[in-house]
C-alpha positions as CSV (number, residue, x, y, z in Angstrom):
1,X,126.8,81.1,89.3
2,X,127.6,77.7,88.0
3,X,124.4,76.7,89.3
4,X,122.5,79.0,88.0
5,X,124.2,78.3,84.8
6,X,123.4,74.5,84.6
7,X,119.6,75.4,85.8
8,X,119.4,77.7,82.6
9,X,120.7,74.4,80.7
10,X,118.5,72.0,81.9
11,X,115.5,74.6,81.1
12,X,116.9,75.0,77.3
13,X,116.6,71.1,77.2
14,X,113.0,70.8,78.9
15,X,111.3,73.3,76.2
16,X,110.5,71.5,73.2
17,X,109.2,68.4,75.7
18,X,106.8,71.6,77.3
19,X,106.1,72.8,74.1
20,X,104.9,68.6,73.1
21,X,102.8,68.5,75.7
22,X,100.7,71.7,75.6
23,X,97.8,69.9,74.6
24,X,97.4,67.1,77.0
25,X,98.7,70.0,79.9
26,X,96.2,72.1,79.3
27,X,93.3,69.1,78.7
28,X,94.6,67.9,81.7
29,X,94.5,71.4,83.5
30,X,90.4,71.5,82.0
31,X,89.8,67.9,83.9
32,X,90.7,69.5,87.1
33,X,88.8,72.4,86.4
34,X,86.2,70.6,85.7
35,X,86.3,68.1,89.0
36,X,86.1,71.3,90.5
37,X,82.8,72.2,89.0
38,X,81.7,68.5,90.0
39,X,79.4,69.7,92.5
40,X,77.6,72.7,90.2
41,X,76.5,69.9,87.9
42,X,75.4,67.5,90.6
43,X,73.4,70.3,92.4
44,X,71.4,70.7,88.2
45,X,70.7,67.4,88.2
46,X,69.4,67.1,92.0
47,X,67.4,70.0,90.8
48,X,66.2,67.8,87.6
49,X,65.3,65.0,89.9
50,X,63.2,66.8,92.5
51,X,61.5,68.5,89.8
52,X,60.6,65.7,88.5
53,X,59.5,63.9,92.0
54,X,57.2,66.9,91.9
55,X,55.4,66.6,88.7
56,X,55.1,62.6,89.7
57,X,52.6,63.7,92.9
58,X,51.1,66.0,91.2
59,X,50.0,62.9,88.6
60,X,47.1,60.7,89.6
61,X,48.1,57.7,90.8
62,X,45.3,55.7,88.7
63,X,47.0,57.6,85.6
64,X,49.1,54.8,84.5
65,X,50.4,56.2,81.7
66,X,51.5,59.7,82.8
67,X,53.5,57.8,86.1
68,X,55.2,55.6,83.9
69,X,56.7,58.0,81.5
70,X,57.4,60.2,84.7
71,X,58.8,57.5,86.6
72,X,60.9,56.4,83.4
73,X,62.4,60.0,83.4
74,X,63.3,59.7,87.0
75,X,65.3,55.9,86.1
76,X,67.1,57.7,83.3
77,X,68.3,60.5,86.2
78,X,69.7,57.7,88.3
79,X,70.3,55.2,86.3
80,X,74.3,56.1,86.0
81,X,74.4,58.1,88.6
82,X,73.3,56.4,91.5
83,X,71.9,51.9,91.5
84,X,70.0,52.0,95.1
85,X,68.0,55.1,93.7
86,X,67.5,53.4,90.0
87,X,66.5,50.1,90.9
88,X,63.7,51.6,93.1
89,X,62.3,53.5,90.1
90,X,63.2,50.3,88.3
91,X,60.6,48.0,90.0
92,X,58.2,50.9,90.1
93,X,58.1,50.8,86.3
94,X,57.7,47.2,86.6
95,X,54.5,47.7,89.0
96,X,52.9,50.4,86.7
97,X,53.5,48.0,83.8
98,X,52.2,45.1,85.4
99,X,49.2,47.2,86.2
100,X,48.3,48.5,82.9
101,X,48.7,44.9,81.2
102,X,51.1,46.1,79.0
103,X,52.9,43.3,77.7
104,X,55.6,45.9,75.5
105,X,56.7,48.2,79.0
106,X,56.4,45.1,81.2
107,X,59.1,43.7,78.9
108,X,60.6,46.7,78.4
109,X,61.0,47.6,82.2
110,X,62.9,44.4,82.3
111,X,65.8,45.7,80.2
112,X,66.1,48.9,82.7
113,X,66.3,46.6,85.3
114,X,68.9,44.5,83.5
115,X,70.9,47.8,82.6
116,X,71.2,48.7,86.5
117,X,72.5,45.5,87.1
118,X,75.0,44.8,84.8
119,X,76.4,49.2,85.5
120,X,76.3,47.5,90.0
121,X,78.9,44.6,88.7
122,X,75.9,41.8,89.0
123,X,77.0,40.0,85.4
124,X,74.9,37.0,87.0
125,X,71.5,39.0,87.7
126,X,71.7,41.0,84.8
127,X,71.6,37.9,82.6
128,X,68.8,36.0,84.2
129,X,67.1,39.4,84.1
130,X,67.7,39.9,80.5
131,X,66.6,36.6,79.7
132,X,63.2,37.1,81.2
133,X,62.8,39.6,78.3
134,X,61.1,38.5,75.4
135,X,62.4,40.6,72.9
136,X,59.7,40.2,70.5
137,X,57.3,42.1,72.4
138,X,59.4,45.4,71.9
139,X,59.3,47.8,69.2
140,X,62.2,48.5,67.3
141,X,63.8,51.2,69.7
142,X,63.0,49.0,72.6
143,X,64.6,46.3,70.8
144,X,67.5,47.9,70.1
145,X,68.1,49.1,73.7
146,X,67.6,45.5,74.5
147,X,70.6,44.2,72.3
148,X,73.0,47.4,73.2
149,X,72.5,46.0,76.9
150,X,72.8,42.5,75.6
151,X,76.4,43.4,73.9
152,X,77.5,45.4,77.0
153,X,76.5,42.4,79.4
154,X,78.7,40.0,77.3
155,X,81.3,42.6,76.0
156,X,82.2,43.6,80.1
157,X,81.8,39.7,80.7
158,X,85.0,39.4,78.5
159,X,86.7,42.4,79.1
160,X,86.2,41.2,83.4
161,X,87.4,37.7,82.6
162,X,90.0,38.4,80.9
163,X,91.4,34.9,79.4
164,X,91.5,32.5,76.7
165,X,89.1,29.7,77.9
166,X,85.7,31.7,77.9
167,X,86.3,35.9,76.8
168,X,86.2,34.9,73.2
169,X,83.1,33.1,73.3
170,X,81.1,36.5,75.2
171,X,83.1,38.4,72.6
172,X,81.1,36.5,69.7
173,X,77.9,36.8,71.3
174,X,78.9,40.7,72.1
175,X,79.3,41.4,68.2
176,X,76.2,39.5,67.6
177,X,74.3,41.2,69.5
178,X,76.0,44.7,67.8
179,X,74.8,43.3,64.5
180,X,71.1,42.7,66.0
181,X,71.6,46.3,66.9
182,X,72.7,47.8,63.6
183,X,69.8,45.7,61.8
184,X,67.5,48.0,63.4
185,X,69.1,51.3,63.4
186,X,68.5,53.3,60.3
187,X,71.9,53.7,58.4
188,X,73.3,56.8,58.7
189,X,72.1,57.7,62.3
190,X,74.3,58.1,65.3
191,X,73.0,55.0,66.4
192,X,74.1,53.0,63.8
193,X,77.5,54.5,63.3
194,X,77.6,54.3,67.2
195,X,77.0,50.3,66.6
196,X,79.0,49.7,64.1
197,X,82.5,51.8,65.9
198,X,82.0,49.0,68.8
199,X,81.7,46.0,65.9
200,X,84.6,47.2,64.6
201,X,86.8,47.4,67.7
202,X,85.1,44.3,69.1
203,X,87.0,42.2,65.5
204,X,90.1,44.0,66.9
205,X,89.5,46.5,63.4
206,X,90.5,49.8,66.0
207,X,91.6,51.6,62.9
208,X,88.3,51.8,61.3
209,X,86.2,51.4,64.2
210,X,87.6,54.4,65.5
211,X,86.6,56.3,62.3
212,X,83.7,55.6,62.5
213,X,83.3,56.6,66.2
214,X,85.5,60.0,65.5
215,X,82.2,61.0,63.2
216,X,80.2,61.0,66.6
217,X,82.9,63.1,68.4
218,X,82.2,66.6,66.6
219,X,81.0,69.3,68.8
220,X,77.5,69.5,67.2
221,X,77.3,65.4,67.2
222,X,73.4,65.0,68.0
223,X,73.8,63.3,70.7
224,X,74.1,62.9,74.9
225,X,76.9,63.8,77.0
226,X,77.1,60.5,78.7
227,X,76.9,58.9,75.0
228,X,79.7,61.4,74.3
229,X,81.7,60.2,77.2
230,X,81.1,56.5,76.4
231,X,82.7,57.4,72.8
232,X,85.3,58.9,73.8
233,X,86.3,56.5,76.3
234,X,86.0,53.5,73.7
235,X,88.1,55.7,71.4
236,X,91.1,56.2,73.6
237,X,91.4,52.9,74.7
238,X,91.3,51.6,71.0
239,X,94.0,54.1,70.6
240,X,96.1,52.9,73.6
241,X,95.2,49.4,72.0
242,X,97.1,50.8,68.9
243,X,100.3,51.9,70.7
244,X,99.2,55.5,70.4
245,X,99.4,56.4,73.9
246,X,99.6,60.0,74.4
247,X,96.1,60.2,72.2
248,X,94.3,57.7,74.0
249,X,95.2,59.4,76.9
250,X,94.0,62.9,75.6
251,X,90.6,60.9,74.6
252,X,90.2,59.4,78.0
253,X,90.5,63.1,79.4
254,X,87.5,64.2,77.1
255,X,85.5,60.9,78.4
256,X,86.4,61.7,81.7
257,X,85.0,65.8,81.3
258,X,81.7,64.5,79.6
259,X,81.4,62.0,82.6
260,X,81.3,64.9,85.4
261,X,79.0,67.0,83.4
262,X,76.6,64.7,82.8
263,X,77.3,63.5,86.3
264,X,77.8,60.1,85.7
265,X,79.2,57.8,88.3
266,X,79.1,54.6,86.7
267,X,82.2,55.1,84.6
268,X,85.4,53.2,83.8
269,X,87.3,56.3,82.3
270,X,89.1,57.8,85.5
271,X,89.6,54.5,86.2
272,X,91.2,54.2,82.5
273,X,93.1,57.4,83.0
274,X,94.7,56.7,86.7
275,X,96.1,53.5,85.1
276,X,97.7,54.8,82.2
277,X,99.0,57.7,83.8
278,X,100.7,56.2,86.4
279,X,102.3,54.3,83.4
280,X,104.1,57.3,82.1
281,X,105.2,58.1,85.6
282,X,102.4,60.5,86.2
283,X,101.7,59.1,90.4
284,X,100.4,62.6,91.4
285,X,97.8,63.1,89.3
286,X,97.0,59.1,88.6
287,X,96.6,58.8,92.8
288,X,94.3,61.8,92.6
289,X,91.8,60.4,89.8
290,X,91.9,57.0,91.1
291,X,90.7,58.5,94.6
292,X,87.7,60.3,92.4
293,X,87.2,57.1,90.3
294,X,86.9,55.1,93.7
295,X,84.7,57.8,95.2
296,X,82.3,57.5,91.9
297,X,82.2,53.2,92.6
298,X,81.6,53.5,95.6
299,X,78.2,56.2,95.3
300,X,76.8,54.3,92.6
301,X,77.4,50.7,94.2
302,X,79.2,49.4,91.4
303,X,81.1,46.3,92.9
304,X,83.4,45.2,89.6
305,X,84.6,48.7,89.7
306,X,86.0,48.4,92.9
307,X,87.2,45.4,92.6
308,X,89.4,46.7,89.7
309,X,90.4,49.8,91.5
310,X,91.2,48.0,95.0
311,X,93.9,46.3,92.6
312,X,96.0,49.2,91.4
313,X,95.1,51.3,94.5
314,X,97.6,50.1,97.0
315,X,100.2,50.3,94.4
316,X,99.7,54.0,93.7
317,X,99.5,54.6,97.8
318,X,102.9,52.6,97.9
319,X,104.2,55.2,95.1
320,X,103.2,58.7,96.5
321,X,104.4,57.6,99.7
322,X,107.4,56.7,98.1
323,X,106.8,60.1,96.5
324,X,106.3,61.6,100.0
325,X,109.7,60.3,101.5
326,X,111.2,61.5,98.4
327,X,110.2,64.8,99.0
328,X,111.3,64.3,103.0
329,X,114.8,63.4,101.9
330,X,115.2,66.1,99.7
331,X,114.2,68.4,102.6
332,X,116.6,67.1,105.2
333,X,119.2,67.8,102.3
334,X,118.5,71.0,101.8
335,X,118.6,71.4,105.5
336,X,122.4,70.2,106.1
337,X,123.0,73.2,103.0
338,X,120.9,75.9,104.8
339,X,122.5,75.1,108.2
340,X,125.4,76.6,106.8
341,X,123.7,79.9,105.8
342,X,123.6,81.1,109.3
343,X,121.2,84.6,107.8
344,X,118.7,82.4,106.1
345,X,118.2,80.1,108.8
346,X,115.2,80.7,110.2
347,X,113.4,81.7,106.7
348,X,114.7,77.8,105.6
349,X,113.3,76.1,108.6
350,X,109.8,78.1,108.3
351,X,109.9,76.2,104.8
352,X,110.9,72.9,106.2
353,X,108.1,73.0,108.7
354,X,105.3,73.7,106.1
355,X,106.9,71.2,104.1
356,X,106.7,69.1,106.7
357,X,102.8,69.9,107.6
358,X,102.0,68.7,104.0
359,X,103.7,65.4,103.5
360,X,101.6,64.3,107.4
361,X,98.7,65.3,105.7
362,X,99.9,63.0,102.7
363,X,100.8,60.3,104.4
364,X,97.7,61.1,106.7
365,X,95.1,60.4,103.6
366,X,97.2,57.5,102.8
367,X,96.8,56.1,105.7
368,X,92.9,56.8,105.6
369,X,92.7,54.5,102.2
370,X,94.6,52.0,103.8
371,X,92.4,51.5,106.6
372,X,89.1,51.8,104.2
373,X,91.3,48.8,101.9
374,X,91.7,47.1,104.9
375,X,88.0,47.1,105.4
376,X,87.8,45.9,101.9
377,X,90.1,42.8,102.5
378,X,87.9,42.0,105.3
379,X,85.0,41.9,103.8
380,X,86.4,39.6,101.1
381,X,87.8,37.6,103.6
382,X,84.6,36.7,105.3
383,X,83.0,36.2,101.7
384,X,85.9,33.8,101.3
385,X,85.3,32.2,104.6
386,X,81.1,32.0,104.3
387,X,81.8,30.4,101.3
388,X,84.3,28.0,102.0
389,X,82.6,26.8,105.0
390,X,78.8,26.5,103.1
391,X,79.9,25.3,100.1
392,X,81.9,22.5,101.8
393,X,79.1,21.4,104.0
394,X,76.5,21.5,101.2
395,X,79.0,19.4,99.1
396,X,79.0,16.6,102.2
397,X,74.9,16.9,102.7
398,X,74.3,16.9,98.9
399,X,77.1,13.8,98.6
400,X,74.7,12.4,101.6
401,X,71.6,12.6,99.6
402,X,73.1,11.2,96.5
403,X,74.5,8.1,98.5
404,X,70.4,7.8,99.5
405,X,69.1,8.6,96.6
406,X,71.7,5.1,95.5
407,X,70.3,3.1,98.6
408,X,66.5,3.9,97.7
409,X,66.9,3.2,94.1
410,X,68.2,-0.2,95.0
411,X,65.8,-1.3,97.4
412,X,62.9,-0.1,95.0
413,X,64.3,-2.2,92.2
414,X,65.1,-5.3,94.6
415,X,61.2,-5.3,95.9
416,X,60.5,-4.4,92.1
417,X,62.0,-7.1,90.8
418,X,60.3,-10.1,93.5
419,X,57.0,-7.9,93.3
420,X,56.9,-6.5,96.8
421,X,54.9,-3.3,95.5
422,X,53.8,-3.3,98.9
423,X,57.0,-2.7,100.7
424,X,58.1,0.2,98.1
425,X,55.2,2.4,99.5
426,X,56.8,1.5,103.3
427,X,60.2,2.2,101.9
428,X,58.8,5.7,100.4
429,X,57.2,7.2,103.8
430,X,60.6,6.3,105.4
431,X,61.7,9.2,103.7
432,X,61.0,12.0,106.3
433,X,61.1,15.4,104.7
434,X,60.3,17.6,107.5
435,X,63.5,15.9,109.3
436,X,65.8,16.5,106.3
437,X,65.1,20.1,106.4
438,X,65.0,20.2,109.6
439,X,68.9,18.7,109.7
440,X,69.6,21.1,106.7
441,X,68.3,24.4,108.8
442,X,70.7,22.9,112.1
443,X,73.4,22.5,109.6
444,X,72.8,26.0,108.5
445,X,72.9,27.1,112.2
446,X,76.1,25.3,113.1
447,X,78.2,26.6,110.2
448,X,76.8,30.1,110.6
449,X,77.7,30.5,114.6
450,X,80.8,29.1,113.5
451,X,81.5,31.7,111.3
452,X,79.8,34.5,113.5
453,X,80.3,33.1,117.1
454,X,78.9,36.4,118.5
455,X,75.8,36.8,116.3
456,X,73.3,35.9,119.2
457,X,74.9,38.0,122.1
458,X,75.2,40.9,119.8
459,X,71.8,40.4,118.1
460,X,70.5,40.2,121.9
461,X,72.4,43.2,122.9
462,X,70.3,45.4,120.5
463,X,67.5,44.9,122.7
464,X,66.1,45.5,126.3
465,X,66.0,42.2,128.1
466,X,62.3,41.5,128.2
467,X,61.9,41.7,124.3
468,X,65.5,39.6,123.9
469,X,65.2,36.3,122.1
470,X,67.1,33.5,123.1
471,X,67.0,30.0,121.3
472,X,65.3,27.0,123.4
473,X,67.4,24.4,125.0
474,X,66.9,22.2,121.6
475,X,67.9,24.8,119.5
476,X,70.7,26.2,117.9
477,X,68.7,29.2,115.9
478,X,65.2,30.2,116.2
479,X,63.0,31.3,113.2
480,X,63.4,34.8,114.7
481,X,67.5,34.6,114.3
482,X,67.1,32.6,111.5
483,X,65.9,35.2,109.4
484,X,68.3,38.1,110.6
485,X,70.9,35.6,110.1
486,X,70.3,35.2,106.1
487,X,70.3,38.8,106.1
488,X,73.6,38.8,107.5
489,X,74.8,36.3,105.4
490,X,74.3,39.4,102.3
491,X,69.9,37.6,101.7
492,X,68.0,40.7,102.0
493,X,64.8,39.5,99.4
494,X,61.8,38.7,101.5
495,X,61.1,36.4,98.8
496,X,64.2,34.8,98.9
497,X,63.9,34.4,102.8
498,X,60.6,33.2,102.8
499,X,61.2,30.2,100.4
500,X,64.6,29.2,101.9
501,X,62.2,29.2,105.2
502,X,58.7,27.9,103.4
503,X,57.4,30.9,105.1
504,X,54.7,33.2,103.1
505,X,56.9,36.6,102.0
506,X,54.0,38.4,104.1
507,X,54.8,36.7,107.3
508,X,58.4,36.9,106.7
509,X,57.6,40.8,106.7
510,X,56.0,40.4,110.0
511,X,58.6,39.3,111.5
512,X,61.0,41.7,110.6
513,X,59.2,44.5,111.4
514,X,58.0,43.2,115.1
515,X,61.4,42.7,115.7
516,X,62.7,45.5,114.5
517,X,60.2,47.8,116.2
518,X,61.2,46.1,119.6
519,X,64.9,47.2,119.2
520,X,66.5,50.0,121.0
521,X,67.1,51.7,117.7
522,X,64.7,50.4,114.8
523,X,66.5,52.5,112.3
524,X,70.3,51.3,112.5
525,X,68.8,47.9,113.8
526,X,70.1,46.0,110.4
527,X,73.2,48.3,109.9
528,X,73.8,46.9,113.5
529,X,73.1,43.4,112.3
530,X,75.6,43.9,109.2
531,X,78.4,45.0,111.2
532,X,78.7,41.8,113.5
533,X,82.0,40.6,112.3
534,X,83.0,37.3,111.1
535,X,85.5,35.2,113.7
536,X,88.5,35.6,111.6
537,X,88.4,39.3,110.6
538,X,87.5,40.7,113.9
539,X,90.7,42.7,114.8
């Protein structure tokens, strides 16, 4: 009786608290819901997409115009949804453009390419892209998709940095670019109040720039879900920003809804959501979302995503396991009560058992993301190690050619200055290029079997004996493993290949695909490739 007594206490206390957080309970309750649904709304838009692959066949091929807008259609599908996908729609655009000598969609192609790359985490690529762009050649809509991925590219530079030293300067070159934005959006549209919300929170002004991004946020807002979602998401974590926690939190959930019904995967706001509700002690729920969020990342391809969500992932593992043997102990302690209840007994241990069945399962998924981390680490690892070791021995050959560079530079001015024009020309054709690159490739090939001492064996092993291909007595890497050796290394552009080879891109081709046609299993040849692990993360 007296614990019945202080339960009914405890549950006087706990009502107003319940009654607080009705809203974000049930908002939270219509997130699930919806995550549920995730797959109804992925299903319409695979439906959109083949539709859409079908009116582009049924389009001449020679009708330029008609494939490009299709084509752009199809990039607009992926574009957020899924990079491998969009950047192959991506460079079709830039091959119909290129055909139809259209110096506006040529440009404009350019920005779509630069969008994908800067939603994949490539802040490098996305700016060399976007300064190929030669913004002039757009019209104003075109021009003002250009600067909205211009602010974005230096507003997530910032935000990804993170310091003192160089986030202020993107920052002012992200609210430039918003007023190059506004200066072409008609006052009044969504656009424009869209623009000028970011300015506003960009200055730090999250008072006003959030009303002026709350006028987006009404149901019949004549605008996109995704654009929705991106509100929203800017909105709570301006209100966060502002110490008004349980809001932002509530805005983040609305972000996080529009996201999975516009099935976007490129998307920072479960992300946002697991890390602030693991703040207010929320681990169940916070573990759950940054599972989907990492789920999203790793579908689309975007790589600063994970990288952010590897970071607080371990830490909410650590907690629901901590969670988990919370639960356990509790168990065992109702246990030594139950034991003394001979009647229930066996009713009580029936509990236990199921009890039990979940928290393996638990600690069974935990241990899944553990090993996938680990396989995370170990890939960073041997980014850490192929760049340690290249960038060192470049440093020493580079430091090499300076110190000859010095020599030749002196012995030119010496014959220079007693008139010896004839022994500069003899000094000059001492300098033996095909040698130099010739050292640089075996340099290559030392540090890259030294990283991956098993790379020929298992390359070899891919093959039946009479098609294997071993390197001559003089050599350390043919052509042949040359080449599947820079794909290794992460160098998958034949372009790229062919000119760090001074190979033609076509017969860098050829030699892929003879080789790969010779293996055992042309398919998975390259995955095969890929997975030859580096010395010191093989387990």
């Amino acid at each position: 009786m007296k614990v019945l007594l202080r339960v009914l206490f405890i549950l006087v206390l706990l009502c107003p608290a319940v009654v607080f957080a009705e809203d974000s309970d049930s908002l939270l309750t219509a997130l699930k819901a919806e995550i549920g649904r995730k797959n109804i709304y992925e299903n319409a838009k695979k439906q959109r997409i083949q539709e859409l692959k079908r009116q582009q066949h049924a389009i001449p091929r020679t009708d330029y115009a008609k494939q490009y807008n299709i084509t752009l259609k199809l990039y607009e599908e992926y574009k957020a949804y899924q990079y491998d996908s969009a950047y192959v729609y991506v460079n079709k655009l830039k091959e119909i453009s290129a055909a139809m000598k259209d110096v506006k969609l040529i440009n404009y192609s350019q920005t779509k390419l630069g969008f994908i790359l800067l939603s994949s985490g490539m802040f490098k690529d996305a700016f060399e892209a976007m300064h190929q762009v030669n913004s002039k050649a757009l019209n104003d809509s075109m021009r003002k998709e250009y600067y909205f991925i211009m602010l974005r590219c230096n507003g997530d530079l910032a935000k990804y940095n993170s310091d003192r030293y160089y986030s202020p300067g993107y920052t002012r070159a992200s609210i430039a670019y918003t007023d190059s934005a506004l200066s072409v959006s008609k006052p009044g549209s969504a656009d424009y109040i869209y623009y000028y919300g970011l300015k506003l929170i960009n200055e730090n002004d999250n008072l006003n720039g959030s009303k002026e991004l709350n006028k987006l946020m009404a149901p019949d807002a004549p605008i996109s879900m995704h654009l929705r979602a991106m509100i929203a998401c800017s909105l709570g974590v301006a209100d966060i920003n502002e110490g008004k926690k349980e809001e932002g939190i509530d805005m983040l959930m609305h972000s996080a809804i529009a996201d999975i019904k516009s099935s976007t995967r490129e998307t920072v706001a479960l992300y946002t959501l697991a890390e602030q509700l693991y703040k207010t002690g929320n681990v169940k729920d916070a573990y759950e979302f940054i599972q989907i969020a990492k789920a999203d990342a790793d579908f689309y391809g975007a790589r600063q995503r994970k990288i952010q969500i590897g970071a607080i992932l371990p830490v909410l593992a650590a907690e629901e396991l901590n969670h988990s043997e919370n639960e356990k102990r509790t168990i065992l302690i109702y246990l030594g009560a139950i034991t003394a209840l001979a009647s229930l007994v066996i009713i009580f241990l029936v509990m236990i058992y199921k009890q039990l069945n979940k928290l393996k399962h638990k600690e069974s998924i935990i241990e899944q993301q553990n090993i996938q981390l680990k396989g995370v680490n170990n890939q960073l690892l041997e980014d850490a190690r192929i760049k340690e070791e290249y960038i060192g021995q470049f440093f020493k050959i580079i430091s090499g050619y300076i110190l000859n560079l010095e020599k030749l530079k002196m012995s030119v001015d010496t014959k220079l200055s007693i008139k010896k024009y004839d022994d500069i020309r003899a000094i000059i054709n001492a300098v033996n290029i095909k040698k130099e690159r010739e050292v640089l490739y075996h340099s290559f090939d030392h540090i890259f079997l030294k990283i991956f001492p098993n790379f020929i064996a298992v390359f070899n092993s891919q093959f039946e004996e009479k098609d294997q291909i071993w390197p001559h007595e003089h050599e350390v890497l043919n052509t042949d493993l040359r080449i599947f050796a820079l794909i290794r290394m992460g160098i998958n552009d034949n372009e790229t290949i062919a000119k760090i080879l001074e190979y033609s891109v076509n017969t860098i081709y050829v030699y892929k695909m003879r080789i790969k046609a010779k293996a055992k299993n042309p398919e998975l040849f390259e995955q095969r490739i890929m997975d030859i692990k580096a010395v010191d993360t093989v387990e």
